[in-house]
N, C-alpha and C positions, 0 to 999 in steps of 0.2 A: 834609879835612872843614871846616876853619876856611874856605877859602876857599869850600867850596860855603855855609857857612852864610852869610858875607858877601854873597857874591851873592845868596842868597834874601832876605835882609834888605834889600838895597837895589831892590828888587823891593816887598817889601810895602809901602816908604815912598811910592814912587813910587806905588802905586796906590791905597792908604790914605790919600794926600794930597788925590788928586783927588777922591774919596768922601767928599763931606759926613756920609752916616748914618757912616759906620764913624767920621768922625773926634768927631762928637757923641757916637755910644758910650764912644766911648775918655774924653771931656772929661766926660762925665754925673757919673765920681763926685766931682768938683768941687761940683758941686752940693749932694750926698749930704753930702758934709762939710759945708759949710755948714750945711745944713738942721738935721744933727746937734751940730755944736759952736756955735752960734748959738741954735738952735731948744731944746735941751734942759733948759738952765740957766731961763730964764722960766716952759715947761712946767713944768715940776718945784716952782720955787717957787709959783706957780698953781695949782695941785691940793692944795701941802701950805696954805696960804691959805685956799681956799676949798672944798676938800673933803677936809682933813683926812686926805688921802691923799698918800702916800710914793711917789715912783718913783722914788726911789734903787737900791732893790733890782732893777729891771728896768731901767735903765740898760747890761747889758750887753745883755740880749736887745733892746737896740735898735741895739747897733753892731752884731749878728747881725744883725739884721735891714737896717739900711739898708748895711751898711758889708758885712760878711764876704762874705754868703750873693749880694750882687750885684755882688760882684767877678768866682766865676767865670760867672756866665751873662752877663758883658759878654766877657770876656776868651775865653771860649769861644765864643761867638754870634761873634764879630769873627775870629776863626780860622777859623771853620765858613765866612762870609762872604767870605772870601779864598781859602779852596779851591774853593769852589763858582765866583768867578771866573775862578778859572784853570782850572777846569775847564769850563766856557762860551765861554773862550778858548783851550783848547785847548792848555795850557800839560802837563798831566797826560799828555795823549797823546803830546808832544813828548818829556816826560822817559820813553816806553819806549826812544826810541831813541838819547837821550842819554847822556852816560859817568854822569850823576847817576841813582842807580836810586832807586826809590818810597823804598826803605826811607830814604835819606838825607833825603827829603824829608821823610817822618815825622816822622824824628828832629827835625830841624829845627823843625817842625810843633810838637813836644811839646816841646821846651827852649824856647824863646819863650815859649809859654801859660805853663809852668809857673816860667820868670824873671818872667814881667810880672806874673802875677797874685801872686810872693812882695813886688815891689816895689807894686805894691797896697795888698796887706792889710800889708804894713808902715807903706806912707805915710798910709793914710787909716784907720787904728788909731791912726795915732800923733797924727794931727789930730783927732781923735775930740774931745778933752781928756775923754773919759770912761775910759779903761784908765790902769792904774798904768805909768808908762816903767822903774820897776825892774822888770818883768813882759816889758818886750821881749822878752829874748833865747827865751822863748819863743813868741814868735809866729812864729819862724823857722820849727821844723818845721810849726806847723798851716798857716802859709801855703802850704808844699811842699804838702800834705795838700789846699789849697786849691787850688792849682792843676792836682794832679793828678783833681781833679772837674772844671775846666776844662776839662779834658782828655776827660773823658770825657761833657760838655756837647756839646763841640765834638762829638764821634765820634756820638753819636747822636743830632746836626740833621742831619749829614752822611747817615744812615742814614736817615732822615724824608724830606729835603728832595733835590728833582734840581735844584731850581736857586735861585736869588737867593730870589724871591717867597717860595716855599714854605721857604725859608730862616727867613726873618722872621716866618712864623706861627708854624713850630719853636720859634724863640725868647723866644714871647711865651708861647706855649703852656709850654711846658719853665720860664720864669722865675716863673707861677705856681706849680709845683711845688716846684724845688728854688730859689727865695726863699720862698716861705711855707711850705708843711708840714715842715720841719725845726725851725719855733721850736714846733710842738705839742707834743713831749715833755716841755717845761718845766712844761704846764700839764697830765699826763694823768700822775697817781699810779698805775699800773700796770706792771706786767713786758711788756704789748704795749708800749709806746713804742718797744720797739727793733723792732719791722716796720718803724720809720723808717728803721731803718737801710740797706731797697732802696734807699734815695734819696743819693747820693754825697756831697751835701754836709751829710749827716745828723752824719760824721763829725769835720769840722772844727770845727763849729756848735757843738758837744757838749763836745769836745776846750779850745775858748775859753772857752765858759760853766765849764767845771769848773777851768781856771786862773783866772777869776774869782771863783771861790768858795774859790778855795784847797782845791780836793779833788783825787783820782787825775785827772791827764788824757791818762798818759799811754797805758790801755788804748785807749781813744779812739783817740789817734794809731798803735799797732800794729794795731787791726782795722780803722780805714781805710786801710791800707796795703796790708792783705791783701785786703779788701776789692776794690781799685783793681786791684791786679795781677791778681787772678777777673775784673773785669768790662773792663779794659783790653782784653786781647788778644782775644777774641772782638769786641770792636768793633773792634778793626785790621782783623781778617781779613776782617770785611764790608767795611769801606768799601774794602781793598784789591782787594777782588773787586771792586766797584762803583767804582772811581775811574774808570775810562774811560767 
């Protein structure tokens, strides 16, 4: 297994190299940090200056917002983007008749998304200069938690999209959803806010805010768990039937 994952991985490099979009995806939350550990400090004194208003207290729903919730729909759109070429190339069809069966390639598929996107949300959390660093050690599991929405970003552009193009509207499409309607529950005093919770990264989102507040986070992290695992395998078994 180790070697077929090595191989696949020097595979993605080679081809994710030559791919300007996929490697601007990958560089964008470069930016995002920036914008955030730069941008927010001025903001912040700014408003309390000249309109007497506080965004201190909304400080995390902004690493939610620019930092968490667009880790997985880069990290997954970039996954989703790499099978659909090798699926255009004919790579997919090759592995029926190779000793490597789909399901390795899955696996493969899903430990990637779900390492990058924890090395991610740990790197550019931590760059934020907005979260407490005695608060790290849990940003471990919601990152898991993060990348297994990755995961399930990636499965359902691949269910959308047959090829590259239609790939990228997927994308844009799907990162207005699960980047923006997951920060609404903070602002909607009701017992519906959890209908948010169809939305995969509803759970991470939720899980970060309430370690930020110092309250329970950790139902957060068990029902998106459970969560992930109900809507995981039925998107395998689609894109399994549609990979060729």
């Amino acid at each position: 297994m180790a070697r077929t994952f090595a191989a696949f991985g020097r595979n993605d490099l080679r081809g994710a190299g030559r791919d300007t979009l996929l490697v601007g995806m990958c560089l964008a939350p470069l930016v995002w940090i920036a914008a955030v550990r730069f941008g927010t400090p001025p903001v912040t004194r700014m408003l309390a200056e000249d309109l007497r208003f506080d965004l201190v207290p909304y400080h995390p729903l902004i690493v939610v917002g620019f930092l968490l919730l667009t880790t997985p729909i880069v990290i997954g759109g970039v996954a989703a983007l790499l099978v659909l070429d090798e699926r255009d190339a004919g790579t997919l069809t090759a592995i029926r008749v190779a000793p490597v069966s789909l399901g390795a390639y899955i696996a493969y598929r899903s430990v990637t998304a779900v390492g990058i996107t924890l090395i991610y949300v740990l790197g550019t959390v931590s760059a934020s200069g907005l979260f407490r660093l005695s608060l790290l050690p849990t940003l471990i599991p919601i990152g898991v938690l993060t990348g297994l929405s990755a995961l399930a970003i990636a499965l359902t552009i691949l269910a959308m999209a047959k090829n590259k193009v239609e790939g990228l509207a997927a994308i844009r499409a799907l990162g207005i959803v699960v980047a923006g309607l997951p920060l609404l529950p903070s602002f909607i005093d009701s017992p519906w806010s959890m209908a948010f919770g169809l939305l995969p990264t509803y759970w991470p989102a939720q899980a970060f805010l309430a370690v930020s507040d110092g309250t329970p986070w950790w139902p957060y992290l068990v029902g998106g768990l459970v969560y992930h695992l109900l809507t995981l395998w039925p998107l395998y078994r689609r894109f399994s039937r549609t990979a060729w």
